[in-house]
C-alpha positions as CSV (number, residue, x, y, z in Angstrom):
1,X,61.4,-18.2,15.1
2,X,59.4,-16.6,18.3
3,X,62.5,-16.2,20.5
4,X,64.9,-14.8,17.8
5,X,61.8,-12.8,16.0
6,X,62.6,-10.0,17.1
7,X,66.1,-10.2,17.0
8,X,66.0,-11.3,13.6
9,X,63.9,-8.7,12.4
10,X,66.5,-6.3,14.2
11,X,69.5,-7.6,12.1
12,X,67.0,-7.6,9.1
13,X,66.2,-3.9,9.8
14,X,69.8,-2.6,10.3
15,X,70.7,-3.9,6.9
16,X,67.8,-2.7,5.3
17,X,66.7,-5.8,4.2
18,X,62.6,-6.7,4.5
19,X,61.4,-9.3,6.8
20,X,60.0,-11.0,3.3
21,X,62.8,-12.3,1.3
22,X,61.2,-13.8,-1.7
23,X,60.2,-10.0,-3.6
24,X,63.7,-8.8,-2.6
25,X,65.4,-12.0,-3.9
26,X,63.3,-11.5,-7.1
27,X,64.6,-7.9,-7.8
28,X,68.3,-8.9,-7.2
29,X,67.7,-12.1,-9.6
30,X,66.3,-9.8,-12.5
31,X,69.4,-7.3,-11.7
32,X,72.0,-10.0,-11.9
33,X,70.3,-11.5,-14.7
34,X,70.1,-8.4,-17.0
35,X,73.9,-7.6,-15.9
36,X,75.1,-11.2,-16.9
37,X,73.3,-10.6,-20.3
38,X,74.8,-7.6,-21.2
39,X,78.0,-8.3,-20.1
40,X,77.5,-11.7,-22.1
41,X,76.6,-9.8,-25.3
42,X,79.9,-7.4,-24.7
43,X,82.0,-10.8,-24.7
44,X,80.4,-12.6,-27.6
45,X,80.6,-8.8,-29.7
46,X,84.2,-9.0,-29.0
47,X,84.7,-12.1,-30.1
48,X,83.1,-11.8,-33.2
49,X,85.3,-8.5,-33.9
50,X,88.3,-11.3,-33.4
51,X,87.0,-13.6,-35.4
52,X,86.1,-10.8,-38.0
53,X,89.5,-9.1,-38.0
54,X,92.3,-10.6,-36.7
55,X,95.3,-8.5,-35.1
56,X,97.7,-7.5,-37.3
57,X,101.3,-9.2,-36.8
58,X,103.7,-8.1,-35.5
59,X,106.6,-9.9,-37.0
């Protein structure tokens, strides 16, 4: 990395990303992991309303 150092830490910079990756990966997996539980919970409450209460026919 001591040629492209710098350069790397440029890129790194402009997207305001730390040279560090592993605390920054760790705040994005808690993020997507709380997301993907909610939105999990949403899906299996709707199912159960489904389940519960079938749609009325139509026929």
């Amino acid at each position: 990395m001591s040629d492209r150092a710098p350069s790397l830490r440029s890129s790194l910079a402009s997207l305001n990303l730390p040279a560090e990756a592993g605390e920054h990966l760790a705040a994005r997996s808690a993020l997507l992991d709380g997301t993907y539980r909610e939105v999990a919970a949403r899906v299996l409450a709707g199912c159960a309303r489904c389940v519960t209460r079938p749609p009325p026919r139509t026929e």
